[in-house]
C-alpha positions as CSV (number, residue, x, y, z in Angstrom):
1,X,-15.0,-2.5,-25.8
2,X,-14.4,-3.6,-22.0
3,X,-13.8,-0.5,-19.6
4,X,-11.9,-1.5,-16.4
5,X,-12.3,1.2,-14.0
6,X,-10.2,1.2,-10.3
7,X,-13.2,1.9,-8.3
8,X,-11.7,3.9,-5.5
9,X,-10.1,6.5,-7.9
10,X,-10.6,9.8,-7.5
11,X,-10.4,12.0,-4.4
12,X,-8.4,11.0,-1.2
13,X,-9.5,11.8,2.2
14,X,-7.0,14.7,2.5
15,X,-8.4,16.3,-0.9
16,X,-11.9,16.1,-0.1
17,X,-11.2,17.4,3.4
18,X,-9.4,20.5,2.6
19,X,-12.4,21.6,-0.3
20,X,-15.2,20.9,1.8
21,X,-12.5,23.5,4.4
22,X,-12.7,25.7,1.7
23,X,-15.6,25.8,0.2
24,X,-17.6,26.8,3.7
25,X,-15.3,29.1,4.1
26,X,-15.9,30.6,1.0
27,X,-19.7,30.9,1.7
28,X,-19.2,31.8,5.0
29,X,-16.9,34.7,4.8
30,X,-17.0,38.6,2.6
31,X,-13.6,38.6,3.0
32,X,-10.6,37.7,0.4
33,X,-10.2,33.8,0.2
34,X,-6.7,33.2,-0.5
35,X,-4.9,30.1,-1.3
36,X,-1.0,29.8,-0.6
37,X,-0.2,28.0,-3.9
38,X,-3.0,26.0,-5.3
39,X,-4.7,24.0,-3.1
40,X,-4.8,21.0,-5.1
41,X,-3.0,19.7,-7.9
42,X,-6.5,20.0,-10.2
43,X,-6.5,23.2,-13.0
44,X,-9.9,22.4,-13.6
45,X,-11.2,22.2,-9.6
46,X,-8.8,25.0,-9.3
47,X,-10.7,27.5,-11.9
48,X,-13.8,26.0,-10.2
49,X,-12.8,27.7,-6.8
50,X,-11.7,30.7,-8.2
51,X,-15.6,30.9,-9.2
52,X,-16.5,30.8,-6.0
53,X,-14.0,33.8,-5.2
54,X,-10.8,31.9,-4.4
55,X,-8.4,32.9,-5.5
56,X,-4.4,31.7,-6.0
57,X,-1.1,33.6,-4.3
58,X,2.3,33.2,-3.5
59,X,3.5,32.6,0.2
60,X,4.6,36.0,-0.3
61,X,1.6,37.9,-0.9
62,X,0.0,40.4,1.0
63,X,-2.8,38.7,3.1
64,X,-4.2,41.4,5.8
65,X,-7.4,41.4,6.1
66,X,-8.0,37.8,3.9
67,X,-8.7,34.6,5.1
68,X,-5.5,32.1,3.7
69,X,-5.9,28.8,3.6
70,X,-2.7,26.1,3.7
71,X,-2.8,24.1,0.5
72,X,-2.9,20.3,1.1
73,X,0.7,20.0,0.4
74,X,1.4,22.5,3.4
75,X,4.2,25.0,4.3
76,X,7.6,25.9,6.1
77,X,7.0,27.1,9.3
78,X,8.4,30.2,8.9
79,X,5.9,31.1,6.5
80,X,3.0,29.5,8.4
81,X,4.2,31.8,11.3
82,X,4.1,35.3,8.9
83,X,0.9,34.2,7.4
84,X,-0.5,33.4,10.8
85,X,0.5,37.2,11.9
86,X,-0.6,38.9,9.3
87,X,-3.5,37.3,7.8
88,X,-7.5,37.9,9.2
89,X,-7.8,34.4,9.4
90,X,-6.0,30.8,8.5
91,X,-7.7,27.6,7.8
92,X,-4.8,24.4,7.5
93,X,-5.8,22.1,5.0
94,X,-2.6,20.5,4.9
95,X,-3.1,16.6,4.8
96,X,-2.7,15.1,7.4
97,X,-0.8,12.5,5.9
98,X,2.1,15.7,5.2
99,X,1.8,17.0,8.9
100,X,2.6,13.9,9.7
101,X,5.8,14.3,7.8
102,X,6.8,17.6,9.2
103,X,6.0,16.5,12.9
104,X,8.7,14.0,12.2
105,X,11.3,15.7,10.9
106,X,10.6,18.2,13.6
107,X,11.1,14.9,15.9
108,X,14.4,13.9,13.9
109,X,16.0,17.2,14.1
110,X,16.0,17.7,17.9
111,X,17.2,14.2,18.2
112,X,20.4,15.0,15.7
113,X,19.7,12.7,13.1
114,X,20.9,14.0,9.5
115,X,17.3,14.1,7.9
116,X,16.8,12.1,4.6
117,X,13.7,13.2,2.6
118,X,12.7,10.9,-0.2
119,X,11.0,12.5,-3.0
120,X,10.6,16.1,-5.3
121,X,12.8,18.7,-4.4
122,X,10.6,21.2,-6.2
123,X,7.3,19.7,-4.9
124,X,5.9,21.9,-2.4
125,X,5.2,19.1,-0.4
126,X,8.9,18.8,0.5
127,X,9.4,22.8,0.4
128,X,7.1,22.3,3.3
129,X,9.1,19.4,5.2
130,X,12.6,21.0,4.2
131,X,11.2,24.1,6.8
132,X,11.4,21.7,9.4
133,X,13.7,20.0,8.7
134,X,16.7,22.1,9.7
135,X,20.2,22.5,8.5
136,X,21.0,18.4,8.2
137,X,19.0,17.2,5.6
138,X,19.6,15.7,2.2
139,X,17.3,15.6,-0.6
140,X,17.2,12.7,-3.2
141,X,14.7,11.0,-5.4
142,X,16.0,8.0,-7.0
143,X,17.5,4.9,-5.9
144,X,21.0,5.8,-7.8
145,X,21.4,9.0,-5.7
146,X,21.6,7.1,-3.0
147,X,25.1,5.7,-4.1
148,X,26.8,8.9,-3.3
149,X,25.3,9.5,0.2
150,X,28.3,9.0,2.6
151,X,28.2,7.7,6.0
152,X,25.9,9.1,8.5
153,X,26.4,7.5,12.4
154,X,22.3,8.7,12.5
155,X,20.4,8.7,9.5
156,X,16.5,9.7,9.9
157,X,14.1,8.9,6.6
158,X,11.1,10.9,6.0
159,X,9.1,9.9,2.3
160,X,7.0,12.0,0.2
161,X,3.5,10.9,0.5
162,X,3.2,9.6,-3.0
163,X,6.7,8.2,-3.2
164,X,6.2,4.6,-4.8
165,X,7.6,1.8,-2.2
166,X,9.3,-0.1,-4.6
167,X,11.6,2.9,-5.1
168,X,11.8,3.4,-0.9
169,X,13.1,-0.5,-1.0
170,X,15.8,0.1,-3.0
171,X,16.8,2.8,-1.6
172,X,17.0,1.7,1.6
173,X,18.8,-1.4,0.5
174,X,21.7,0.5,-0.4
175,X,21.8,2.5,2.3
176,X,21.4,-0.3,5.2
177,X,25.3,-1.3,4.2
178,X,26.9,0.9,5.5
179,X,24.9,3.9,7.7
180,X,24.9,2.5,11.9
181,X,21.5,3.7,12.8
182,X,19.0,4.5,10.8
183,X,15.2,5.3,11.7
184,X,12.7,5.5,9.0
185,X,9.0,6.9,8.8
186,X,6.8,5.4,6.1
187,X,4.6,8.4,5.5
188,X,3.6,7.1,1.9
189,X,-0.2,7.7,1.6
190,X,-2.1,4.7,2.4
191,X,-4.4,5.6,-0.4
192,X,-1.8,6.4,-2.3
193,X,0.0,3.2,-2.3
194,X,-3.9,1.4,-3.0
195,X,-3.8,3.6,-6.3
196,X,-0.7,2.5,-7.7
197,X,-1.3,-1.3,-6.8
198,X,-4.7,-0.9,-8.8
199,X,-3.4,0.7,-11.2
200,X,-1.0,-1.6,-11.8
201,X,-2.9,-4.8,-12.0
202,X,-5.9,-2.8,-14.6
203,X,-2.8,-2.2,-16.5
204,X,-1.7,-5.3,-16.6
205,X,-4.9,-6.4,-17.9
206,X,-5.7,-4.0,-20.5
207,X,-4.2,-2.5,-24.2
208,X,-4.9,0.8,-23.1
209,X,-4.6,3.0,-19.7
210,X,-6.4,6.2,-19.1
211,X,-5.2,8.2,-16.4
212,X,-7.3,10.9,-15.6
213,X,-5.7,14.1,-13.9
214,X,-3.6,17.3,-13.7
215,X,-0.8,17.3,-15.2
216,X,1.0,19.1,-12.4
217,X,-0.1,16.6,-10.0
218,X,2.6,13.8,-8.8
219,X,0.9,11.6,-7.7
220,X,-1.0,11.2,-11.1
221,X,2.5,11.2,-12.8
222,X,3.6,8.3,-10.9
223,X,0.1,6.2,-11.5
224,X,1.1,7.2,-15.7
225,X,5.0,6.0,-14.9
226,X,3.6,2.8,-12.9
227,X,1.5,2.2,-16.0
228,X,4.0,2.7,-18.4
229,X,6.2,-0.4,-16.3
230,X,3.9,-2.4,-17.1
231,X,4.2,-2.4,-20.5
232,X,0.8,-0.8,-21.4
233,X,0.2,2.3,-23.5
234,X,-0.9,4.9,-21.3
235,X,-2.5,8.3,-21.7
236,X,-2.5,10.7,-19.3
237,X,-5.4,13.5,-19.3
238,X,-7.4,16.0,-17.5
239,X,-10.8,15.9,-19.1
240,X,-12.9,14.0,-21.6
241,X,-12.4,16.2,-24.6
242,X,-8.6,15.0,-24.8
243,X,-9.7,11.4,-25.5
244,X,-8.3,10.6,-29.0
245,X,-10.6,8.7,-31.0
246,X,-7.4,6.8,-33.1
247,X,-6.3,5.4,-29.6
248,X,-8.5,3.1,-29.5
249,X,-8.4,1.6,-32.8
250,X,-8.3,-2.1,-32.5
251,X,-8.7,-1.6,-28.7
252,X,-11.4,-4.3,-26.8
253,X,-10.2,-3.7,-23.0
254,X,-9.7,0.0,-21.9
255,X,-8.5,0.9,-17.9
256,X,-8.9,3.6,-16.3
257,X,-8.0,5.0,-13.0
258,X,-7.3,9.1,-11.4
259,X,-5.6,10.9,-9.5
260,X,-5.8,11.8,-5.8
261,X,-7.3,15.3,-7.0
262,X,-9.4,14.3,-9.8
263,X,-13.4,15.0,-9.0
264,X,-15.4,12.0,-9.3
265,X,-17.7,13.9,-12.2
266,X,-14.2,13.7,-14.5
267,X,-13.7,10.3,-14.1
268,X,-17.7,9.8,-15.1
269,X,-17.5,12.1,-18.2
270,X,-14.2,9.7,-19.4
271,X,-16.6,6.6,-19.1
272,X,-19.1,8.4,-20.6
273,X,-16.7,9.5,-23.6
274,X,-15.6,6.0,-24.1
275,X,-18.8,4.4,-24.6
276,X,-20.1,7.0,-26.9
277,X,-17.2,6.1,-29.1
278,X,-17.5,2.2,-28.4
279,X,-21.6,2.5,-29.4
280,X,-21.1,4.8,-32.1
281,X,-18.3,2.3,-33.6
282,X,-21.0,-0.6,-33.3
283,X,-23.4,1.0,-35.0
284,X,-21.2,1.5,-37.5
């Protein structure tokens, strides 16, 4: 059995940034180490932190005398602000890529565009943007939505940083038509959009796709959809032990490729997990 492995899988810059953040702060500090909402998109890395004492809250909780840290996905302003007020000490490990976003729909706003945002509602990546954002803004994530968008004389467009381009290009096809201005900021990931090219073309070369992350990770969902359109059976997991042994019955080229959050010591154990089964079916 082939394995095809993307080799630049696993973490982005923006992930690996706002651990190594952490994880000195953890050792550094006796105080609380609190992160506002998960800081990664990882239930595994996640348990791992709260090993080291860090531990998950709300943007709501109580945080005086803890040190918070800003998730990677980042937060509204107004809770930045409280957090900011109240807590002993705040580390921002938002990615960069997603400060970009909110500097620009701060930008947008005081130049009265009506703000588009591209992507999740529910993400907390564009929770965070929608706080700067302001009153004019509209929310959509697919291509069809688009449709029922009326006319806007100034239409600014900000795109969640794992948004697929493909999607963005259609969406903006239909909008061109018939808005006057529009001004739009491609702040898709650049590693990102490397990710779902790879995993794309493995896909297209293989019977079956592992992708390896959290399940509560998008931009891991859209590497298992972008998989998917090509046709390929596709598994998404989040460690070794999920491998199913029938899957790869009758199976001679396997790819595989991660998610921005997943450690590079998950991706390993897969590989690892595959060619057990491939040498033990030899032998056989």
């Amino acid at each position: 059995m082939e394995i095809i492995l993307d080799e630049g899988a696993g973490f982005c810059f923006g992930v690996e940034r706002a651990l190594k953040m952490t994880e000195e702060v953890a050792r550094a500090t006796q105080e609380r180490v609190y992160t506002i909402g998960p800081l990664i998109h990882n239930p595994q890395v996640i348990e791992e932190l709260k090993g080291e004492g860090v531990e998950v809250v709300g943007e709501d909780a109580d945080v005086h005398n803890a040190v918070s840290i800003l998730r990677t996905h980042g937060v509204a302003p107004a809770a930045e602000q409280r957090l900011r007020s109240e807590s002993k000490k705040v580390i921002d490990a938002t990615c960069p890529y997603v400060k970009k976003s909110h500097q620009y729909a701060e930008l947008l706003r005081k130049e009265d565009y009506h703000i588009l945002i591209v992507g999740d509602r529910n993400h907390p990546e564009i929770k965070g943007v929608l706080g700067y954002a302001g009153k004019r803004v509209t929310v959509i994530n697919t291509p069809e939505e688009a449709d029922t968008m009326p006319h806007y004389p100034k239409l600014g467009v900000i795109i969640q940083t794992t948004y697929p381009i493909e999607k963005v290009q259609k969406i903006l096809a239909k909008l061109v038509g018939r808005i006057t201005e529009i001004r739009v900021f491609n702040t898709i990931c650049d590693y990102t959009s490397d990710r779902q090219i790879a995993a794309a073309n493995i896909a297209r070369k293989v019977q079956l796709m592992y992708v390896i992350g959290g399940r509560n990770s998008a931009n891991t969902s859209k590497l298992v959809e972008i998989c998917k359109q090509q046709g390929t059976i596709t598994r998404l997991i989040e460690v070794a032990e999920e491998i199913d042994e029938s899957d790869l019955d009758n199976v001679e080229r396997v790819g595989i490729t991660a998610g921005a959050s997943t450690p590079e010591v998950r991706i390993s154990a897969v590989i690892s997990r595959l060619e057990q089964i491939a040498s033990a079916r030899v032998t056989h």
